[in-house]
Each structure stands twice: as C-alpha cells, then as structure tokens.
C-alpha positions, 0 to 999 in steps of 0.5 A: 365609512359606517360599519354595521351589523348585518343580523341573523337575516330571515328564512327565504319564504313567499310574502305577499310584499317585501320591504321597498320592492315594486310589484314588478320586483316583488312578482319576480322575486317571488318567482324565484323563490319558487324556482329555486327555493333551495338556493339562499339559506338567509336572506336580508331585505332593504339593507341601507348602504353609502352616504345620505345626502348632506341635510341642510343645515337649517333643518332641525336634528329629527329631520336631518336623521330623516333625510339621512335615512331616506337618501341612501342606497337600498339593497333589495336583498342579500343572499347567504347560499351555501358558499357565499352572500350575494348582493342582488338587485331585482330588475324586470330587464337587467342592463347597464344601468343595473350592473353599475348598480349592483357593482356599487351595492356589493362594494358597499355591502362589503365595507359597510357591513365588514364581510370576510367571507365569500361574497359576490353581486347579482342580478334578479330578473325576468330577462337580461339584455343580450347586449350586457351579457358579457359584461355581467360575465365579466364582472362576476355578477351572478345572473338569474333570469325567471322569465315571464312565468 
C-alpha cells in the first residue's frame, strides 16, 4: 500500500470552488461552513486514495503516471475537529451507496496516509435517506445534514 504524507491541510473557509466538488456539493459544503464554522479546525480537500487502474502496457510511461493519477479514489474532504479526523464524503442525499463509499475511503485514509490518532467517517449532506439512518449509526459514520437552505 502507498504511504503518504498528509500536510498541514488549510483553514476551513467559504470559496467560490473547491478542488472536484460538483456544484451541488460545493453549495453544501458551503452550507456547512456556515452552519458549523467551529466544527473543523483543518481541512484537506481532493486527497487520492487506493490502487489506480492497471495502465496498459503499451501506453508510454507519462501516460501511465497520468492514468494512475486519474483513476484513484477521491476524498472529498478530511476533517481535523478538535477530537478526531473525519473522512467526509458530501452527498445531496446520503444512501447506501454513500455509506460504502465513505467506509471504504476512511479504511483507505487510515492506511495510506498512517493515522494513529482518532479517526472516524462522515457523511455531508442535504438529507439522509430514512432507510439508512441505522446503518450509518452503526457503522460510526458521523451524519451532517444542512437541509435546503
């Protein structure tokens, strides 16, 4: 597994764009730096995680690095709050699908980038779907939902 250096990361404040985020994501995320602006002390936004895709082999070795880069897994944003990192993955509406997800960044987030300290996933989003709520519970998943606004 690739190790990697996680960084300083950056103060949690509202841009017009962040790094990949649709703009439904990007309005809900923005929502909830303004609904908790308190909450995260650090943030890292884009973070690449897992095994690219096997380039094919008669590609040259630039476009290999390319194809490796581009087919990764993609964290939208980690969260350092004052207890804990939190592997977040922003959704307009949080189902299944969005669980596996984040339970599969998290792992990789953990491994990749060596996280000793406190460390748990998340969902962002505008509404959770009332048939996943348990599941997320059980899981651990941390849930924000910031509504429509």
């Amino acid at each position: 597994m690739r190790r990697q250096v996680l960084g300083d990361g950056e103060l949690p404040v509202r841009r017009p764009w962040y790094p990949h985020l649709m703009p439904d994501d990007t309005e809900i995320w923005t929502r909830w730096l303004t609904l908790y602006p308190d909450v995260a002390r650090r943030v890292w936004y884009d973070l690449h995680v897992g095994t690219p895709m096997a380039a094919a082999s008669r590609l040259d070795p630039q476009m290999r690095a390319v194809a490796a880069g581009v087919s990764r897994k993609r964290i939208d944003v980690v969260l350092l709050t004052a207890t804990e990192y939190v592997v977040c993955e922003i959704k307009p509406e949080a189902r299944y699908t969005a669980l596996g997800q984040v339970l599969v960044y998290w792992r990789l987030f953990r491994e990749e980038f060596r996280v000793v300290e406190a460390c748990r996933p998340g969902v962002i989003c505008r509404t959770l779907d009332p048939d996943c709520r348990m599941e997320f519970r059980s899981h651990g998943v941390r849930v924000w939902e910031v509504g429509d606004g």
